[in-house]
N, C-alpha and C positions, 0 to 999 in steps of 0.2 A: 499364724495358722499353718501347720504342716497336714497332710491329710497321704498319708502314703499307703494304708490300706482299711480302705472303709468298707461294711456291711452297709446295704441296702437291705430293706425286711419290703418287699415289693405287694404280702398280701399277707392276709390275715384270713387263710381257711386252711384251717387242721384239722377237720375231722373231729373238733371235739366240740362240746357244749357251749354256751356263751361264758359260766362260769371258769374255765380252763381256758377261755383264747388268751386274755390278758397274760397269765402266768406263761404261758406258753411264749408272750412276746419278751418277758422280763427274762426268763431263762437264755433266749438266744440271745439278747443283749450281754446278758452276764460271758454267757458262753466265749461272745467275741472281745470280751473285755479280758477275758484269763485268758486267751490264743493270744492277744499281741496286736486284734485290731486298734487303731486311735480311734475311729468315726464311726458312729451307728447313724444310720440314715432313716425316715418314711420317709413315702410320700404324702404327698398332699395332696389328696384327690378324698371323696365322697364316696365315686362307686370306683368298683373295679374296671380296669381299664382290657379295653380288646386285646386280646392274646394271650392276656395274662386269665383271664376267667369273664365271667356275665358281669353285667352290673350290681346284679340283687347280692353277688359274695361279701362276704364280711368287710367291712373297710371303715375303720376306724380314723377320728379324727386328729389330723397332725401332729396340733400342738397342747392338745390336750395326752393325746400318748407318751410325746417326748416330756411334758413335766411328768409324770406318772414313771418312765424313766429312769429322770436325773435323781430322782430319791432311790433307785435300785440297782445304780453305778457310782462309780466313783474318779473312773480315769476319762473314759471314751468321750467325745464332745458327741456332738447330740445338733441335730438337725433337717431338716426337711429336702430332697433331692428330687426339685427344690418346689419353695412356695408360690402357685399359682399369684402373681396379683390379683388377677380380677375379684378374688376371691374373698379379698378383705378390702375396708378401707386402710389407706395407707399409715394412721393414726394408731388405727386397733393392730396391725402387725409390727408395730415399733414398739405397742405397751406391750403385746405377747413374746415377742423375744426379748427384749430385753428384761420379762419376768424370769422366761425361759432362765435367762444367766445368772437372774439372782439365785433362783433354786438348784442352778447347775453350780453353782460356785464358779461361774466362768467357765464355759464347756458349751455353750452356744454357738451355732453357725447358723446365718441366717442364709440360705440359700432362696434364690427368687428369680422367676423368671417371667415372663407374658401371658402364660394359661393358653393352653389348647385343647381338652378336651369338650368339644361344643356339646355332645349328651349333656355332662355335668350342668351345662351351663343353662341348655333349652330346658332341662329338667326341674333345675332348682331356683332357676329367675334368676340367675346371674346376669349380665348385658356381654355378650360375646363379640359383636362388631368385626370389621377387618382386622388382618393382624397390622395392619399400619395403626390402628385404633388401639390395638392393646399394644404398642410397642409406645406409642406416642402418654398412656394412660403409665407406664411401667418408667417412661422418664419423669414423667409427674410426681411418681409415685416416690420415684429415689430424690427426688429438692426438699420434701418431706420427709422421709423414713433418719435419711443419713444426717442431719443435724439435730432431730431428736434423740442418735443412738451418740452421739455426741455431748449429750448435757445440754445443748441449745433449743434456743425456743423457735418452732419453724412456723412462718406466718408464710401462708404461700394463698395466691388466686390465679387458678389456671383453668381449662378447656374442660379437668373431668375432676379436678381435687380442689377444696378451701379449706384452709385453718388459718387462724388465729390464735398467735400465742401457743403452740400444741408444744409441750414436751412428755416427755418421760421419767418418773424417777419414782422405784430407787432403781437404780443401774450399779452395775456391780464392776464392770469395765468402761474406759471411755472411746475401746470400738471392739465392736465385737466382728470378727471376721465375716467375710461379703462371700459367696461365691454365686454365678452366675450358669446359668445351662444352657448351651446354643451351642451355634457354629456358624451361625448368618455371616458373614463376611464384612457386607453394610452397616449392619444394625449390632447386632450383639457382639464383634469381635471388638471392634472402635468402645460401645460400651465398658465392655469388659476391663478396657485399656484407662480408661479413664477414672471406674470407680472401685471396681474389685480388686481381691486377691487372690478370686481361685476361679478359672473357669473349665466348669464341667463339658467337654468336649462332646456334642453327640454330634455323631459321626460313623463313615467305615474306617477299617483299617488304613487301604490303600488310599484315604483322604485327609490322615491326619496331615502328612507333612507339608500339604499346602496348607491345609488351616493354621498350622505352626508358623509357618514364615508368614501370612500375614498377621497373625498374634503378634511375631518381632516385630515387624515392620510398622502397624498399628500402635507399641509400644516408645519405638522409636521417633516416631512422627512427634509423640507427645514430649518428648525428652522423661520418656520413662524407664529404668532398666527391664529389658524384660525378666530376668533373673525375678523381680519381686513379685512376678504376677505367676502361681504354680497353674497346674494344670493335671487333668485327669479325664480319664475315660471311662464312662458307664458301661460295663460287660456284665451282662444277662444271664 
């Protein structure tokens, strides 16, 4: 997976009817498919998030948009920046991207991270907890997702996930690119290091280059080259 210049589509309110949002989102996909983007992003969020607008604004679903998408591209990969866990069981987001990539012909990216918007959460009965709870819930979550996107069968019994036997098929790749969104130093750089291939940096400017040297260093510790792990930053 390369990702050197990717569209985020951060909201879905254009002033036009409900009939016209859709088309309005397929257009700008198309749009950055004929400019020369590789990666079309949503997010994965319910309501709209502070800053960006109220909650009641249009906000359609992740991964139901991006299969509706991959039938109205043909180059750009296609993914979510990135997928709340709390938000699925770990089972149903291994059978939905990996759907993703059969419809996409390969053009999946499953991007995932811990979930932090707590409206969302107190809103829709999601379980919110500490972030030590969704981080410890998001390592659970990858002992299961990544051997299912694998072709293996994952029997896992842990703190907040069980399966038995769970796989996935059909699968159309036997991995479909990881990227991960943080900057936590403890928690999500060390992960990053160990399972992904792209971590989404959030962060300021003047703090990338420590997060970068311990990304090496992180990398190094594992006998990883940092070369194979890319990296990118979300600008607004």
């Amino acid at each position: 997976m390369t990702i050197r210049l990717g569209l985020q589509i951060p909201n879905f309110s254009y002033g036009t009817g409900v009939s016209e949002l859709f088309p309005t989102v397929i257009a700008q996909a198309q749009e950055a498919e004929a400019a020369g983007f590789d990666s079309v992003f949503v997010m994965d969020h319910f309501y709209q998030l502070p800053g960006l607008g109220t909650p009641d604004q249009p906000m359609l679903e992740a991964y139901t948009a991006l299969g509706a998408l991959a039938t109205a591209t043909e180059r750009v990969q296609l993914g979510t920046l990135v997928t709340g866990n709390t938000y699925r069981n770990p089972t149903l987001l291994a059978k939905a991207i990996t759907t993703l990539d059969v419809v996409s012909a390969g053009r999946a990216i499953l991007g995932i991270g811990t979930g932090w918007f707590e409206l969302e959460h107190d809103s829709l009965g999601f379980e919110f907890g500490t972030f030590t709870e969704r981080f410890k819930k998001l390592d659970e979550a990858l002992q299961i997702i990544l051997p299912m996107l694998e072709g293996r069968r994952a029997t896992f019994s842990g703190t907040y996930y069980r399966t038995e036997e769970a796989f996935a098929e059909p699968r159309f790749r036997d991995h479909i690119p990881l990227m991960i969104g943080g900057s936590g130093e403890k928690k999500t750089i060390p992960l990053a290091a160990r399972h992904f291939d792209h971590l989404n940096i959030i962060a300021n400017f003047d703090e990338l280059p420590r997060k970068l040297a311990v990304l090496r260093q992180e990398c190094e510790r594992i006998d990883r080259d940092p070369a194979t792990l890319e990296t990118s930053m979300l600008v607004i």
